[in-house]
C-alpha positions as CSV (number, residue, x, y, z in Angstrom):
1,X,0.0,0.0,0.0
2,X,1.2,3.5,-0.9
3,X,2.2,5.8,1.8
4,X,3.0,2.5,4.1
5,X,0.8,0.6,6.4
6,X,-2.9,-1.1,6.2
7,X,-5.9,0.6,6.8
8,X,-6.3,-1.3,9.3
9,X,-3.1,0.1,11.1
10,X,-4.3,3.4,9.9
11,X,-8.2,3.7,11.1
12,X,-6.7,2.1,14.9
13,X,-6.8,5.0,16.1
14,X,-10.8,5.8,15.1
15,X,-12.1,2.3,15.7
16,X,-10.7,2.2,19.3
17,X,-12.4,5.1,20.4
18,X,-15.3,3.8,18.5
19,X,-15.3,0.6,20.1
20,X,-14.8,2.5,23.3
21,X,-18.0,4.1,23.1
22,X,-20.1,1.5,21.5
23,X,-20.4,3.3,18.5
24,X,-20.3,-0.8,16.4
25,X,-21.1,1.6,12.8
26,X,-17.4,3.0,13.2
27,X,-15.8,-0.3,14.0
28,X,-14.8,-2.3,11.0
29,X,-16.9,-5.7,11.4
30,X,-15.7,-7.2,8.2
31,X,-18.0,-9.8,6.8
32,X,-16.9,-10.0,3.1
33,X,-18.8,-8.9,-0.3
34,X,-21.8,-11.0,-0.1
35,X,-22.8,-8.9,3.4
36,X,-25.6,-7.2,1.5
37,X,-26.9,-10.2,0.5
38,X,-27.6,-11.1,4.3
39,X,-30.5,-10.7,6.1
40,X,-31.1,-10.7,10.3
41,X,-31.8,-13.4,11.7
42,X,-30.9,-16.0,14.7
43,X,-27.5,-17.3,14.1
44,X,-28.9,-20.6,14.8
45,X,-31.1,-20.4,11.6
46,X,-27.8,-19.1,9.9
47,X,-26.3,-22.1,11.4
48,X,-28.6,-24.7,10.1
49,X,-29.0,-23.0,6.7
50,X,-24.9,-23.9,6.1
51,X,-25.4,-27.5,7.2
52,X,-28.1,-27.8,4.7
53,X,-27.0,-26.1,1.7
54,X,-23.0,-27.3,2.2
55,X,-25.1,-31.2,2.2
56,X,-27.1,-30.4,-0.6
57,X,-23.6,-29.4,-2.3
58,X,-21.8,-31.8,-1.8
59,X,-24.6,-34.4,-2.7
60,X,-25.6,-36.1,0.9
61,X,-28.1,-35.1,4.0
62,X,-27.5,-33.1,6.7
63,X,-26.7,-34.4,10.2
């Protein structure tokens, strides 16, 4: 990267006093590209989702 350093090296000093103050939309919570494609729910529903569609995938049932 030009000018040295990552960005995560150069935000530190903004996310700590983010995270200091519980401000979580100035804290980087990386969760790749297809973020947008999420929607909320209960991470056990999130959970059981992968185990079903990584079955389906690879050609066998869940569990």
């Amino acid at each position: 990267m030009r000018g040295g350093g990552s960005p995560l090296r150069l935000t530190r000093p903004l996310r700590a006093a983010a995270a200091e103050r519980g401000l979580t939309d100035y804290v980087n919570l990386w969760s790749g590209q297809a973020a947008p494609l999420t929607r909320r729910r209960p991470a056990g529903e999130y959970v059981a989702a992968l185990v079903a569609e990584t079955a389906a995938a690879l050609g066998g049932a869940p569990g």
